[in-house]
VOTOR-216341 format. One line per 8 residues: number of its first residue (from 1); for each residue z, x, y of N, C-alpha, C. Coordinates in steps of 0.05 Angstrom, whole numbers, plus 5000, padded with zeros to 4 digits. Last residue first. Example, Ala and Ser with C-alpha at 12.3 -4.5 7.8 and 13.67 -1.06 7.14 Angstrom:
VOTOR-216341
2	5142/5257/4955/5143/5273/4979/5157/5258/5001; 5156/5264/4886/5156/5246/4910/5156/5264/4934;
This chain:
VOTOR-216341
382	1742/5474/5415/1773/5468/5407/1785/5452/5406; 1695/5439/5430/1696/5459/5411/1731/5468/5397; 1724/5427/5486/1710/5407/5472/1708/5419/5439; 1723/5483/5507/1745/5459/5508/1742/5440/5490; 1676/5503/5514/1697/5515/5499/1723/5498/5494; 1657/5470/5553/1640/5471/5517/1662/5478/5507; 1687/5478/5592/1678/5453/5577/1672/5448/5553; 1662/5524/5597/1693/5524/5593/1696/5498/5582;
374	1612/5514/5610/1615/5539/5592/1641/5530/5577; 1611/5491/5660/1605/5473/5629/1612/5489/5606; 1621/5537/5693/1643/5518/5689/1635/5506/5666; 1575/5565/5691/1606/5576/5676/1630/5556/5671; 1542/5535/5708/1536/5548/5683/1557/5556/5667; 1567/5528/5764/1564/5508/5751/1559/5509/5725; 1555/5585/5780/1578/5576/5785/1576/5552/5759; 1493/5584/5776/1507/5598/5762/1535/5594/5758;
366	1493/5542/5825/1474/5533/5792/1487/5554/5766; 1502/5579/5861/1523/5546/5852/1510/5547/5821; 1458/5607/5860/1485/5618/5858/1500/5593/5846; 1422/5574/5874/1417/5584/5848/1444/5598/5844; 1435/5568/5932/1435/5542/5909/1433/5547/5876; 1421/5617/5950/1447/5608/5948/1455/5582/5933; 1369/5614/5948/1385/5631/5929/1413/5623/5927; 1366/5585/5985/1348/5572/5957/1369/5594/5938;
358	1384/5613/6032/1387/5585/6024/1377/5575/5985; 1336/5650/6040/1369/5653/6025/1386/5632/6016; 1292/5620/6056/1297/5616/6028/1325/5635/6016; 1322/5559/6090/1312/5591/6084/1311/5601/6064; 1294/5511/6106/1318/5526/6115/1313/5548/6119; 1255/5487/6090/1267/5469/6116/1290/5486/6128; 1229/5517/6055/1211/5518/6086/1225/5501/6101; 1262/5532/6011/1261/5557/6042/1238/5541/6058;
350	1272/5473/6000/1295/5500/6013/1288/5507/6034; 1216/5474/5980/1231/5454/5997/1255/5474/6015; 1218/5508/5941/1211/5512/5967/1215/5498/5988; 1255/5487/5903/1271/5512/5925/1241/5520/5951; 1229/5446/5891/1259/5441/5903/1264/5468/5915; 1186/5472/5862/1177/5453/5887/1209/5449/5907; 1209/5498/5825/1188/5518/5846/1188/5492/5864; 1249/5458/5794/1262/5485/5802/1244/5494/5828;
342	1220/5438/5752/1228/5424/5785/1241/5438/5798; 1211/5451/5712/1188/5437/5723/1188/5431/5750; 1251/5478/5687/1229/5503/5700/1213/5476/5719; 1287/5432/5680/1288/5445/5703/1273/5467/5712; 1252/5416/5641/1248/5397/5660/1255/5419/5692; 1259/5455/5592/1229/5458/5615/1225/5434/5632; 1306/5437/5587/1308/5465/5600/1278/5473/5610; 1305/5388/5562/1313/5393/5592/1312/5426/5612;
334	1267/5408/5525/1267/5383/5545/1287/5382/5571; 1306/5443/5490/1281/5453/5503/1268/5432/5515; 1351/5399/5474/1354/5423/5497/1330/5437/5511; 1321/5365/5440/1339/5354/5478/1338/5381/5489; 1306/5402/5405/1285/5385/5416/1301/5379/5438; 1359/5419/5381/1343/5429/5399/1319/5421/5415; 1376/5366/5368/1396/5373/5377/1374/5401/5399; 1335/5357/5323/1343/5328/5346/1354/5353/5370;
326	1342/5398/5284/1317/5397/5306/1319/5376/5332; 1390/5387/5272/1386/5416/5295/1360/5401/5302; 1426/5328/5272/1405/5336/5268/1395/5363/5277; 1495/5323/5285/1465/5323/5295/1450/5332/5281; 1538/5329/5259/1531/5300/5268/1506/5295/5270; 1560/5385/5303/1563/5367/5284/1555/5339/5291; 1507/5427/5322/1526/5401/5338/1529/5384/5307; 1478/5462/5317/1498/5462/5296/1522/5448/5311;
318	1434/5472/5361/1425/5470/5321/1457/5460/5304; 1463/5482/5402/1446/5453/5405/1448/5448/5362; 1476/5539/5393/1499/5509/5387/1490/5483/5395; 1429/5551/5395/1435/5561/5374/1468/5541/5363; 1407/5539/5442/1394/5531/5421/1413/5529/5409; 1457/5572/5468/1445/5547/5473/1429/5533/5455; 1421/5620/5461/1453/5614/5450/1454/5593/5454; 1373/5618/5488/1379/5628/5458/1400/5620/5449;
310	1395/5616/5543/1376/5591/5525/1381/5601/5496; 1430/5666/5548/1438/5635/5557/1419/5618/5538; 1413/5717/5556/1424/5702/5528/1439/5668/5531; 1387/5732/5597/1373/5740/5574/1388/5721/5557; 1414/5710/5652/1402/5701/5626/1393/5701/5607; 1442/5766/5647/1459/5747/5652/1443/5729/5634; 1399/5806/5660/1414/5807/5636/1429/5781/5631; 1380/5784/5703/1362/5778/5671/1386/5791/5654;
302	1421/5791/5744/1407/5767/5732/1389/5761/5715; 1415/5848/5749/1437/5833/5731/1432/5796/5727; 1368/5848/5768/1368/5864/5741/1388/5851/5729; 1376/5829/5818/1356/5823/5796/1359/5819/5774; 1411/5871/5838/1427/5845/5824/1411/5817/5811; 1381/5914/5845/1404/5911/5825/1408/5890/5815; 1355/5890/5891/1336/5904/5856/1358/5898/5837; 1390/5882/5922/1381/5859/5911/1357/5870/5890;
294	1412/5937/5928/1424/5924/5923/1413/5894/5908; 1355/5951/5962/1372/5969/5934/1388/5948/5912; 1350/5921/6000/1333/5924/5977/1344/5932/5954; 1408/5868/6020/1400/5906/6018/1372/5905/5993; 1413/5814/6022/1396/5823/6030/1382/5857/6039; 1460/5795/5997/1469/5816/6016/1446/5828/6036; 1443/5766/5950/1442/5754/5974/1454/5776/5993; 1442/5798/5910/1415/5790/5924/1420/5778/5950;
286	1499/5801/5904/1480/5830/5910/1457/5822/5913; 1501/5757/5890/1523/5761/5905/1510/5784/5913; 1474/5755/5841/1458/5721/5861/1479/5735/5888; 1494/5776/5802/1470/5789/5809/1469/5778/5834; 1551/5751/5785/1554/5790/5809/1529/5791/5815; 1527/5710/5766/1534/5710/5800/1538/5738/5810; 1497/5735/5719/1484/5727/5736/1502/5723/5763; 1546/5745/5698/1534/5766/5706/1509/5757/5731;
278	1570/5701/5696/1588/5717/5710/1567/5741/5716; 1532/5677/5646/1535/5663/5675/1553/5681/5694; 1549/5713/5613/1521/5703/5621/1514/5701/5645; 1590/5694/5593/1592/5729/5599/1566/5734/5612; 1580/5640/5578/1602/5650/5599/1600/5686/5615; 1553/5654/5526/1536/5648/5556/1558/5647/5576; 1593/5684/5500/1571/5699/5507/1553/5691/5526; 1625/5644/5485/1634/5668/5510/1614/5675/5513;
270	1593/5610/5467/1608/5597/5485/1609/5625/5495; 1584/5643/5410/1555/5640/5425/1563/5621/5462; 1620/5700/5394/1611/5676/5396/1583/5668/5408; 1629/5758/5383/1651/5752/5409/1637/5718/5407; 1596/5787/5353/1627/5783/5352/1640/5766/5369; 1546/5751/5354/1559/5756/5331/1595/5765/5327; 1531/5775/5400/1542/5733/5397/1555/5740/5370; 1515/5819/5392/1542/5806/5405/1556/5778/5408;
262	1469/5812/5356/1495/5831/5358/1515/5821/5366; 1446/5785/5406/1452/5767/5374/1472/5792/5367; 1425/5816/5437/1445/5794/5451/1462/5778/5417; 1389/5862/5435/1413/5863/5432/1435/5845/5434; 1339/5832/5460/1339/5857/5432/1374/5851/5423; 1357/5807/5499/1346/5789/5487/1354/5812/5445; 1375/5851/5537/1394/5829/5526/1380/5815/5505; 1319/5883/5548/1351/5891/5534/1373/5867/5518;
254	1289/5835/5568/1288/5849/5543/1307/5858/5529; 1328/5826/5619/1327/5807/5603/1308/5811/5573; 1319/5873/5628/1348/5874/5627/1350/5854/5605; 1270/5882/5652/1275/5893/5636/1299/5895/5620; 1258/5838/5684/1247/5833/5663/1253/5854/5635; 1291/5850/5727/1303/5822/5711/1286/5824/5694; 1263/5888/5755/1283/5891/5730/1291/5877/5714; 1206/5868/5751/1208/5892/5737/1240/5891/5724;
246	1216/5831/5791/1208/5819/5782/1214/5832/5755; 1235/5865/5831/1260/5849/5824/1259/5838/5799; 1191/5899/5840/1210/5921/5824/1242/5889/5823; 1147/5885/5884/1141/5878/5839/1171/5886/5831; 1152/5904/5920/1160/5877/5922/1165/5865/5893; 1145/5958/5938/1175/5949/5918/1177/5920/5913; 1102/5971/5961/1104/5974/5937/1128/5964/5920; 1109/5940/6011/1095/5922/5989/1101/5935/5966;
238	1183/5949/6024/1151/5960/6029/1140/5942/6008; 1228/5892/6044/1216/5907/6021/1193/5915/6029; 1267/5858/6074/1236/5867/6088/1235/5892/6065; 1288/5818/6045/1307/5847/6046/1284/5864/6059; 1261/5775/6056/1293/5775/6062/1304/5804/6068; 1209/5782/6055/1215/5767/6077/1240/5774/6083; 1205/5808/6000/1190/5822/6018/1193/5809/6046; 1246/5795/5963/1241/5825/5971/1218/5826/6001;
230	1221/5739/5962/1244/5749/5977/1253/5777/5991; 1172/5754/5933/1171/5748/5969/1205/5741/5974; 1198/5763/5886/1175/5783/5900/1175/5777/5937; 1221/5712/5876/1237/5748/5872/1221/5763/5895; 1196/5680/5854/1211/5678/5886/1217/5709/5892; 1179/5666/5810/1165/5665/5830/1170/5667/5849; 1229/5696/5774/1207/5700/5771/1181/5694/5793; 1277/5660/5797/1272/5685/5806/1245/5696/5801;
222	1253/5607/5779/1256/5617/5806/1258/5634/5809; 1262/5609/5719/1233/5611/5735/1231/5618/5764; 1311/5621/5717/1298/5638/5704/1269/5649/5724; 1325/5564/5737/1341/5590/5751/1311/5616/5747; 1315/5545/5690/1309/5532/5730/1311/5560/5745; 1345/5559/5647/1310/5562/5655/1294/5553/5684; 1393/5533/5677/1380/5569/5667/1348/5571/5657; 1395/5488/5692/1399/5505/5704/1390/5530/5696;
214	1378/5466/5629/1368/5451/5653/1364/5481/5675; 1413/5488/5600/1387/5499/5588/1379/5486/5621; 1461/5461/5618/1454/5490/5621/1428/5504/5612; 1451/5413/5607/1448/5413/5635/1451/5446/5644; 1452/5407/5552/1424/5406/5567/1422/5413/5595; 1499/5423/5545/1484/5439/5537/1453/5441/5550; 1520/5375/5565/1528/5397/5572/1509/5425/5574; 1501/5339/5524/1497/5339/5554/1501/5357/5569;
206	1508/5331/5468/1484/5349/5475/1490/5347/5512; 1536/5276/5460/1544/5313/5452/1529/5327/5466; 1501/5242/5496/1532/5244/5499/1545/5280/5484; 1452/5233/5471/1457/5248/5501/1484/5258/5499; 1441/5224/5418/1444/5244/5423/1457/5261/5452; 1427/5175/5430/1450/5177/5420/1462/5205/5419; 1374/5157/5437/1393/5163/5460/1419/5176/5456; 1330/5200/5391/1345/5174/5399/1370/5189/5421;
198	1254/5207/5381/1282/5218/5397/1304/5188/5403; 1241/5211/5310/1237/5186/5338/1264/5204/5351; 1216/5259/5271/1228/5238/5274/1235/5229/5308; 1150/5291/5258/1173/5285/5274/1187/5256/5277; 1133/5317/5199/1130/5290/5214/1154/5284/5228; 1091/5372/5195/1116/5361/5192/1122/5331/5211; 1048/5409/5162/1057/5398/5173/1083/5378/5173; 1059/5481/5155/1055/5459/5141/1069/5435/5164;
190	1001/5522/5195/1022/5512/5191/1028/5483/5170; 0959/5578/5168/0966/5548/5172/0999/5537/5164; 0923/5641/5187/0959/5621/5185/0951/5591/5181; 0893/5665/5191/0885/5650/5175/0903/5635/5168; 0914/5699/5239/0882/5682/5241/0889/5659/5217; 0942/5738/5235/0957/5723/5237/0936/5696/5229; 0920/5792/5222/0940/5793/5201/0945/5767/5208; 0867/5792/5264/0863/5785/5220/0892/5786/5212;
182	0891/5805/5306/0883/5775/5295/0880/5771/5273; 0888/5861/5324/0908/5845/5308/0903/5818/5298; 0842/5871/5356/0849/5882/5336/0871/5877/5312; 0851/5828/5395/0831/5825/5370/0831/5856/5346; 0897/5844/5422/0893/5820/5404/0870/5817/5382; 0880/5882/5446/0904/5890/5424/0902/5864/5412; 0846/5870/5474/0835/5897/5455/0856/5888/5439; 0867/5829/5510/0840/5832/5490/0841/5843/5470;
174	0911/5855/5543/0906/5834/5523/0890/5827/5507; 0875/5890/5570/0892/5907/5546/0893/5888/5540; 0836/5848/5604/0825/5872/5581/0848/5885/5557; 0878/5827/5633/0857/5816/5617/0853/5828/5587; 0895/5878/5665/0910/5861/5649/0901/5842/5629; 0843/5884/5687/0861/5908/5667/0875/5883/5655; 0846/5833/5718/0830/5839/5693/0834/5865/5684; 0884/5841/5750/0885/5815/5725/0873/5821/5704;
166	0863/5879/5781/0877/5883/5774/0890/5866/5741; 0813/5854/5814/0818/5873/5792/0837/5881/5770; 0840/5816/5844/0826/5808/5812/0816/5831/5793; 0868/5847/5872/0890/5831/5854/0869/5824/5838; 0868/5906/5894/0852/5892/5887/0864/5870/5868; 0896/5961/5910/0882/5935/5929/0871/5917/5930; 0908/6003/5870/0874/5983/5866/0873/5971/5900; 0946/6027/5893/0925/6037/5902/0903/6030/5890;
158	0979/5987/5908/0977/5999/5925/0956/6013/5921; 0987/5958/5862/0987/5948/5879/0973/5960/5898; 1009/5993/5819/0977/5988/5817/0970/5978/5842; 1061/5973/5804/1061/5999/5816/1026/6006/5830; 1067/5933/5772/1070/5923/5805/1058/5954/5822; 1065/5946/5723/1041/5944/5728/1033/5931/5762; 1117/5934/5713/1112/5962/5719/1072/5971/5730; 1107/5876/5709/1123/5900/5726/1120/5917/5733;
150	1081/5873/5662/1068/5865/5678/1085/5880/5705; 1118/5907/5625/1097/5915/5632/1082/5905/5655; 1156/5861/5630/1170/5898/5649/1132/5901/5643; 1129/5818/5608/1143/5816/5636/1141/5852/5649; 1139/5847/5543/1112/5833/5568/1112/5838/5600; 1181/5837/5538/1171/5867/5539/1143/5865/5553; 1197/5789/5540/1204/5801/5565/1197/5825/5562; 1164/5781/5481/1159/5769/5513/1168/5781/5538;
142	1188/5806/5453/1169/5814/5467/1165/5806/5486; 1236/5777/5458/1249/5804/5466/1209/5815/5464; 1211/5734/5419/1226/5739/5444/1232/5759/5463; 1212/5779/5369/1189/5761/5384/1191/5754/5411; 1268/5773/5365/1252/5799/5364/1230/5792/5387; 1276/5727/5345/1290/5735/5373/1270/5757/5381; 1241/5721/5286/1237/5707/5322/1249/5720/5351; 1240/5754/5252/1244/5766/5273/1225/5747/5290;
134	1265/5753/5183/1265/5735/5207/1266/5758/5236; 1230/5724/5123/1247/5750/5139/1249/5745/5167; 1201/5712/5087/1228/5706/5077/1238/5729/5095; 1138/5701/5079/1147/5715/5080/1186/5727/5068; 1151/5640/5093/1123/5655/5080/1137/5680/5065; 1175/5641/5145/1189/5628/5122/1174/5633/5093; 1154/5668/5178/1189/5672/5169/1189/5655/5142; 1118/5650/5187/1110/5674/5173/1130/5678/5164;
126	1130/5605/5212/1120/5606/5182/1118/5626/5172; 1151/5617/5265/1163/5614/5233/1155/5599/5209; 1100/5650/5284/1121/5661/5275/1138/5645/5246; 1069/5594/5282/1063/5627/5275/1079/5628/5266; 1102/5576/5327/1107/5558/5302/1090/5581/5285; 1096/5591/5367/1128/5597/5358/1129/5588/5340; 1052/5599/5382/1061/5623/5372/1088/5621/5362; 1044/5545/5398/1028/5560/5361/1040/5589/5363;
118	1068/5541/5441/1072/5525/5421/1069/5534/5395; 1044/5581/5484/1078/5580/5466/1076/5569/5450; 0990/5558/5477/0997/5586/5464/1027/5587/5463; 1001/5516/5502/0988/5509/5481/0989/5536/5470; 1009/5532/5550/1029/5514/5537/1017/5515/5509; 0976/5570/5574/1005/5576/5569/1020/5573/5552; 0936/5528/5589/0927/5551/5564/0956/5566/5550; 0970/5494/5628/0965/5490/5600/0950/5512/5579;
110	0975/5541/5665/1001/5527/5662/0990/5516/5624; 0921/5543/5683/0937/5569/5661/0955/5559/5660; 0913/5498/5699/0898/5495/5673/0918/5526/5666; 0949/5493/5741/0951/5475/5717/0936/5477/5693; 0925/5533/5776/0949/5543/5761/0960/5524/5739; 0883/5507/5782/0880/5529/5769/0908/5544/5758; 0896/5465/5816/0886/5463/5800/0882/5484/5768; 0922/5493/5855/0941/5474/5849/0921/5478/5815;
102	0880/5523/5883/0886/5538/5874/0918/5520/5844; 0845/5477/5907/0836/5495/5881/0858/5510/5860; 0877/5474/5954/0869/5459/5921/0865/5460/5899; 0880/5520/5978/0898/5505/5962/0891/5486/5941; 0820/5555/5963/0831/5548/5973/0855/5529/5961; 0793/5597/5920/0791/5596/5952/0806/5579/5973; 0822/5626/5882/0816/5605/5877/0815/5608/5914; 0826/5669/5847/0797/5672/5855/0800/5642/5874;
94	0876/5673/5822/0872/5699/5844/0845/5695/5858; 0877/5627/5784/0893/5625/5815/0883/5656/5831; 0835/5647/5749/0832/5631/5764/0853/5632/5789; 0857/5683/5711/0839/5698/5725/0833/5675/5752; 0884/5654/5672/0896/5681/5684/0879/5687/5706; 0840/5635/5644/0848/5620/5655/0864/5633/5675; 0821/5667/5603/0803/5655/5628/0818/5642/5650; 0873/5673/5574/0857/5707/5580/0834/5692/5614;
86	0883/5632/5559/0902/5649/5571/0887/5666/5588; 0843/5629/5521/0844/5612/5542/0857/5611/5565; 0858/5671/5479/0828/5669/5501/0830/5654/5523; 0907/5654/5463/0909/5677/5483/0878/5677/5494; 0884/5606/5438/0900/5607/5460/0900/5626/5480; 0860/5636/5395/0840/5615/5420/0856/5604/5442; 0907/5650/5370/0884/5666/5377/0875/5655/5407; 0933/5597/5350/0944/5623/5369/0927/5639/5383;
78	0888/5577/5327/0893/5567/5355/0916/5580/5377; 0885/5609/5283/0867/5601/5302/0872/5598/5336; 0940/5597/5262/0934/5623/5271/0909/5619/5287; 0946/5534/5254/0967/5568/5277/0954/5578/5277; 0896/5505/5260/0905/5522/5245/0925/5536/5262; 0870/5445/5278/0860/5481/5284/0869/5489/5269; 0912/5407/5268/0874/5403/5265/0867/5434/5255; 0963/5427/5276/0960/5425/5245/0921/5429/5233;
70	0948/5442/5335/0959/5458/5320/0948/5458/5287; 0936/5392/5356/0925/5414/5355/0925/5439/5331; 0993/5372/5336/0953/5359/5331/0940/5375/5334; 1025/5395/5376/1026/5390/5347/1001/5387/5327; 1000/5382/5431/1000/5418/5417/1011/5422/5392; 1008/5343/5454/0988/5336/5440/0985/5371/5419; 1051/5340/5490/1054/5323/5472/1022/5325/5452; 1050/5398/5519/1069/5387/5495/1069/5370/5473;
62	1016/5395/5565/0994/5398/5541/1019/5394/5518; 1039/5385/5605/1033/5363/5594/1024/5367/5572; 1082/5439/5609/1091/5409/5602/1067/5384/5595; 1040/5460/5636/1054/5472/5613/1068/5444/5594; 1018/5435/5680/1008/5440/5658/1016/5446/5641; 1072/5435/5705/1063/5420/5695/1044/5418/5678; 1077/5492/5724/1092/5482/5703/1084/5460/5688; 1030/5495/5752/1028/5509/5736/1052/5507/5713;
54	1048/5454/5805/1024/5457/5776/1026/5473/5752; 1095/5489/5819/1097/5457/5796/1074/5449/5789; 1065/5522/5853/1076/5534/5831/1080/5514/5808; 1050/5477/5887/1027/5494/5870/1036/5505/5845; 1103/5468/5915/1088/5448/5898/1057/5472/5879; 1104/5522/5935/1125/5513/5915/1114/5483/5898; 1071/5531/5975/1073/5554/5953/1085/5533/5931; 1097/5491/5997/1057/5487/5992/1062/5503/5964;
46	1137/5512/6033/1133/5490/6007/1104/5489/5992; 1121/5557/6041/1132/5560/6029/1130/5540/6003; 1042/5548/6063/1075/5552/6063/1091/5552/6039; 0979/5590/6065/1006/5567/6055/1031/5567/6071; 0942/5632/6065/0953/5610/6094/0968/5601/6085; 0912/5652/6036/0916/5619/6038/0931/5610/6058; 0944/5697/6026/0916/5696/6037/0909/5673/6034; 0999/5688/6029/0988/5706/6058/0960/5697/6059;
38	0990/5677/5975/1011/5662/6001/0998/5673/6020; 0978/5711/5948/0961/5695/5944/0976/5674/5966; 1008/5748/5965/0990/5761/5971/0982/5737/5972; 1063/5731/5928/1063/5732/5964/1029/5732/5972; 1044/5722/5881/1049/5707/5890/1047/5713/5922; 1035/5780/5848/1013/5771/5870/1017/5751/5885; 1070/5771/5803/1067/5795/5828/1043/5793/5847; 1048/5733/5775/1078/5737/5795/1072/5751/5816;
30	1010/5756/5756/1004/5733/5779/1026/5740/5783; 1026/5790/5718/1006/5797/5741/1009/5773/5759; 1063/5753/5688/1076/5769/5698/1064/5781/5726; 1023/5723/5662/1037/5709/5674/1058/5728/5697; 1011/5771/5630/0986/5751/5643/1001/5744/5668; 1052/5789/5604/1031/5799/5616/1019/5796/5640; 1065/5743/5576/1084/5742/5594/1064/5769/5618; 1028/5735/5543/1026/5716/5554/1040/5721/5581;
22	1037/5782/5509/1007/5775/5515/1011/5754/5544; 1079/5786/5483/1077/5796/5498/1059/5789/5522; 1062/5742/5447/1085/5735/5457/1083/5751/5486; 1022/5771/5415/1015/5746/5432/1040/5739/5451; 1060/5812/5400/1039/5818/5413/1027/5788/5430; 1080/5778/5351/1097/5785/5362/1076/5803/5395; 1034/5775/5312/1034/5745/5332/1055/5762/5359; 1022/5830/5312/1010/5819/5323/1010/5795/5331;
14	1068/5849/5275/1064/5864/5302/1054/5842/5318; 1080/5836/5227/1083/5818/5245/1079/5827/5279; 1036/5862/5205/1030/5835/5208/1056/5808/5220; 1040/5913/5213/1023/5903/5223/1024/5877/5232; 1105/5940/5215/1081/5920/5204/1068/5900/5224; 1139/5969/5249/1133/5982/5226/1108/5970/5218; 1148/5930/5288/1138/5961/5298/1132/5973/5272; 1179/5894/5268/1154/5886/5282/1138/5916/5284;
6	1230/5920/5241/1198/5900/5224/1189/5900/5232; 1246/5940/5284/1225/5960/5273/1212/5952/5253; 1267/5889/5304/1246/5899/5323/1231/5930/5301; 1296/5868/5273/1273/5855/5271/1255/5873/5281; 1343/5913/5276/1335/5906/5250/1303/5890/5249; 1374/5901/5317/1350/5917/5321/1333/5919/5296;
């Protein structure tokens, strides 16, 4: 907890740490409108689910050019001019009149997305390294402080009635707090760095690891766009509760994120995603019972569960003997935004040939499967 009252004490790391929030905000209001923007399009499930893979894909394509960007512009600039682009772009899938449109619009906030994770995470560790102090996880742990706000901002539902209204509150506090903060991060420049060539050689250690970053950011994203209209098809949720799956997994997966390095600290970074993956199935076992109550709960225990899966995962991607960390995490954050990429189109597939308890029940195995490589790792490591 050490980073989080650096961030809360100073200004100057308040404010990239704020972009972090900024995004999940954004991204959090649309969540919670997914059914609405389903109902009022007419869609299907699958339809829903290819649309949603725009908006990953934009995220994914803007990757290979958000280095260039970055060094041309400046971090701090282009952190900035991100969250603007964030800020226009947020506003498109709620206006968008029809499926097309709407594919389209979730690829350009998919890329305003992408191009703001990128400079905010490279921000950050320069300021770490500028500086000589470290509150990335912290940073992190905004992000899902983001999320519960966008959550708790499910509560609005009922008596704006208004989803583009509503974006735009969300718009607007992103604004104010960003441009009031921009002078501590604005004039950042990152030093550049010349990426070495990905080689194959890496697959063989790293496989394991990839195929849990794979599954848990697969996982991550699916509850995030599924949650809401499960609550509201599976467990027939009033509209006001449809936001409250999205709310807990966002608040659990804060808690864990703040507090998860503590505990990797005693108990490892292998048990700790094992202790990960067990929480997530008691969650996927209380969602699938289809009780509201019950599937809020087991939300909630599914962000705790992943709050510490990718982080810890990085963190023995960085210290694969032999490997290179940046080689070693570059594979892992590649497979782990392959499976956000393919996760929304495959589980709608699911629910429009089956059901979407069905889709959950595949995310259960996916948790099963998390624990088993877990033991693998641990095997391999001894």
């Amino acid at each position: 907890m050490k980073s989080l009252r650096l961030i809360l004490g100073n200004a100057r790391y308040f404010g990239p740490s704020w972009v972090f929030a900024s995004i999940n905000i954004l991204f959090g209001t649309w969540a919670i409108y997914i059914p609405a923007v389903k109902d009022a399009l007419e869609i299907s499930k699958s339809e829903l689910g290819i649309a949603i893979f725009f908006l990953a894909l934009g995220v994914f394509t803007v990757f290979p050019f958000a280095s260039g960007i970055v060094n041309k512009v400046g971090v701090g600039k282009t952190t900035f001019y991100g969250v603007l682009l964030s800020c226009a772009a947020a506003m498109l899938p709620l206006l968008a009149p029809n499926y097309y449109v709407l594919m389209a619009a979730l690829f350009l906030f998919g890329a305003a997305n992408g191009i703001t994770d990128i400079s905010m995470n490279t921000l950050v560790t320069e300021i770490e390294k500028k500086d000589k102090v470290k509150f990335m996880a912290a940073s992190h742990g905004f992000f899902s402080l983001g999320g519960v706000l966008a959550g708790m901002g499910s509560f609005l539902i009922g008596p704006l009635s208004n989803p583009v209204l509503h974006m735009t509150i969300a718009v607007v506090l992103v604004l104010l707090v960003n441009l009031k903060f921009r002078n501590y991060y604005f004039t950042e420049v990152a030093e550049e760095i010349e990426n070495e060539p990905f080689s194959f050689g890496l697959l063989k250690p790293l496989l394991l690891l990839g195929l849990i970053s794979f599954m848990a950011m697969g996982s991550e994203g699916a509850i995030v766009d599924w949650s809401g209209l499960y609550l509201k098809e599976i467990a027939l949720a009033p509209e006001a509760l449809w936001g409250l799956g999205f709310l807990g997994f966002q608040i659990t997966m804060t808690l864990g994120r703040f507090l998860g390095d503590g505990i990797s600290d005693k108990i490892g970074s292998v048990k700790i995603v094992a202790l990960g993956a067990i929480l997530a199935i008691l969650g996927y076992f209380l969602v699938l019972t289809g009780n509201i109550n019950l599937s809020i709960i087991g939300f909630a225990l599914n962000g705790l569960g992943f709050s510490v899966m990718v982080p810890e995962v990085f963190r023995i991607g960085g210290n694969v003997k032999g490997i290179d960390s940046s080689k070693g995490i570059a594979f892992i954050a590649g497979a782990g935004y392959a499976g956000f990429l393919c996760a929304p189109p495959i589980l709608g597939f699911l629910a429009e040939h089956y059901s979407l308890s069905r889709s959950f029940v595949v995310l259960l195995v996916c948790a099963f499967l998390i624990l088993l490589f877990t033991l693998l790792l641990k095997r391999k490591k001894a």
